[in-house]
N, C-alpha and C positions, 0 to 999 in steps of 0.2 A: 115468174115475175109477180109482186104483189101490185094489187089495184089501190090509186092514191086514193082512194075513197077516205075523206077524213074523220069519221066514224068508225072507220076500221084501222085508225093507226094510234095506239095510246101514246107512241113517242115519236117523231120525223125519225130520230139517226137509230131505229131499233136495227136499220138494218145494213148500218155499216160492215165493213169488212170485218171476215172473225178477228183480223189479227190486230185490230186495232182497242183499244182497251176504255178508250173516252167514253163511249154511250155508259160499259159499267161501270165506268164513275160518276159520270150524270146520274143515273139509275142510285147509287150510293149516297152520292151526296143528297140528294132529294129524299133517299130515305131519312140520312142523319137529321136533316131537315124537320123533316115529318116525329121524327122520336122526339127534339127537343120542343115542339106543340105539345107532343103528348107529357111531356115532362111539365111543360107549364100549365097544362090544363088540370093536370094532378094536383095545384099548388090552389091553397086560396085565393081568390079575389085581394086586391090588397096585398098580395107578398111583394114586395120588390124586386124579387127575381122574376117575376112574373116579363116586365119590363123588359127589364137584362135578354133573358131566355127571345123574346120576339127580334131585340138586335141581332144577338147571335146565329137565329135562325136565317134571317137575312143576308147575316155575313156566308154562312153556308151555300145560299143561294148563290151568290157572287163568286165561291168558290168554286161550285158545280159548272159553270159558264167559265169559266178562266183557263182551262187546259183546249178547249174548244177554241176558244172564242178572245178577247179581249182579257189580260191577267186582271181583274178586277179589286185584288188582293194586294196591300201594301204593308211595309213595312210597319206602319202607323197600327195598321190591323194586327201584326201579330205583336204588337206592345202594347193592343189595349185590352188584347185576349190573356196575354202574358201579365200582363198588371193583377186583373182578377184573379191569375194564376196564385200571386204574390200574398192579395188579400184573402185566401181559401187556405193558403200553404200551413196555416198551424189545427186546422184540421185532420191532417194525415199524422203531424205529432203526436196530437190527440189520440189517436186510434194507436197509437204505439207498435204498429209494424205497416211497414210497406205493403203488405198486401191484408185484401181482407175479402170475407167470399162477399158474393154482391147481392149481398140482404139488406129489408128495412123497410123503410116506407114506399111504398108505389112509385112516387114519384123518383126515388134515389135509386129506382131497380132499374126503370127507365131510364134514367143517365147511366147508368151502368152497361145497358143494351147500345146508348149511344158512343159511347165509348170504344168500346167494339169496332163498332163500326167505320170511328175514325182510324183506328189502327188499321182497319184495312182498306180506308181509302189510301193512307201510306204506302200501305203495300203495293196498291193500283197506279200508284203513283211514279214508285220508282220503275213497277214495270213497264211503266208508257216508258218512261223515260229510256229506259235500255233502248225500248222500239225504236223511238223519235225524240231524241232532248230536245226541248225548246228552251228559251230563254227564263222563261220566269219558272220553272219547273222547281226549283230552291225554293222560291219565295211561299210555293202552294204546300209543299212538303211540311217545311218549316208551320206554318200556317194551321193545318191539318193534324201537326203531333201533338202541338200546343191544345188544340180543339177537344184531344183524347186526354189529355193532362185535364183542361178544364172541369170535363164530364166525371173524371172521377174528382176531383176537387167538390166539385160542384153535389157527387151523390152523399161525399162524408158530411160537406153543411149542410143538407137536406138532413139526414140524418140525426144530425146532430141539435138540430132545430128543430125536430120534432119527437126530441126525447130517445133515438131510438139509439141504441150502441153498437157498435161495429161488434164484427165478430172476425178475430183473426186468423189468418192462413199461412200457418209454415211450411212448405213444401219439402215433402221428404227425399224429391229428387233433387234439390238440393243442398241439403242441408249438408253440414260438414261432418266428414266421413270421424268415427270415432275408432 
């Protein structure tokens, strides 16, 4: 048994059931959280993503709480994440292939790590859901992929607005068989 001493606990639910999957999305999401600070502290004073990146961070927050707790996540939310998606989208034109390795400025290498991350809050997502579906379990997924869409959106404008040029990735596993 551990002692509630609250000094000695860095999270309340660290000590949920193993089979339950929440805390490591809590634990996730808080980190995704935490990368896109470090993604706007890389940015100057003055950037206007700078702004943006504090919203999103907070939507993240609201994310983290919503498999727990109240779905705090609306549909409103992933169209205005998706919007920005829209206005980032000719960035990846730009870069002329779908993938590219995750080089460049600091701050784009750091959306890059957040990115990641959202992927696998996905992943922790549909694993809850196998365990326990709840109701809003769609809305947080949905939510969550668009968030991974953003982060790379988000590392090619960084990039690209700070002179640096993508570098592209064609995968030999799978590329078409000659």
């Amino acid at each position: 048994m551990f002692h509630k001493n609250n000094n000695e606990w860095a999270y309340p639910f660290l000590y949920d059931q193993v089979d339950s999957l929440m805390c490591d999305f809590e634990i996730l999401t808080d980190e995704i959280s935490s990368l896109i600070g470090w993604v706007r502290s890389l940015l100057p004073q003055g950037d206007p993503l700078r702004g943006e990146l504090l919203e999103v961070a907070g939507k993240v927050y609201d994310l983290n709480g919503s498999l727990r707790g109240r779905c705090a996540i609306s549909e409103e939310d992933i169209s205005s994440l998706s919007a920005l998606c829209d206005a980032y989208s000719h960035y990846a034109s730009d870069a002329g292939t779908p993938f590219v390795i995750p080089v460049g400025h600091p701050a784009a290498c750091a959306a890059h790590v957040a990115r990641t991350r959202a992927k696998a809050a996905v992943r922790l997502l549909y694993r809850e859901r196998e365990r326990m579906p709840k109701e809003q379990d769609a809305v947080l997924i949905r939510y969550a992929n668009v968030l991974s869409n953003y982060m790379f959106l988000l590392a090619l404008k960084i990039n690209a607005e700070q002179g640096v040029g993508e570098v592209p990735f064609t995968s030999k596993s799978y590329a078409k068989q000659q």
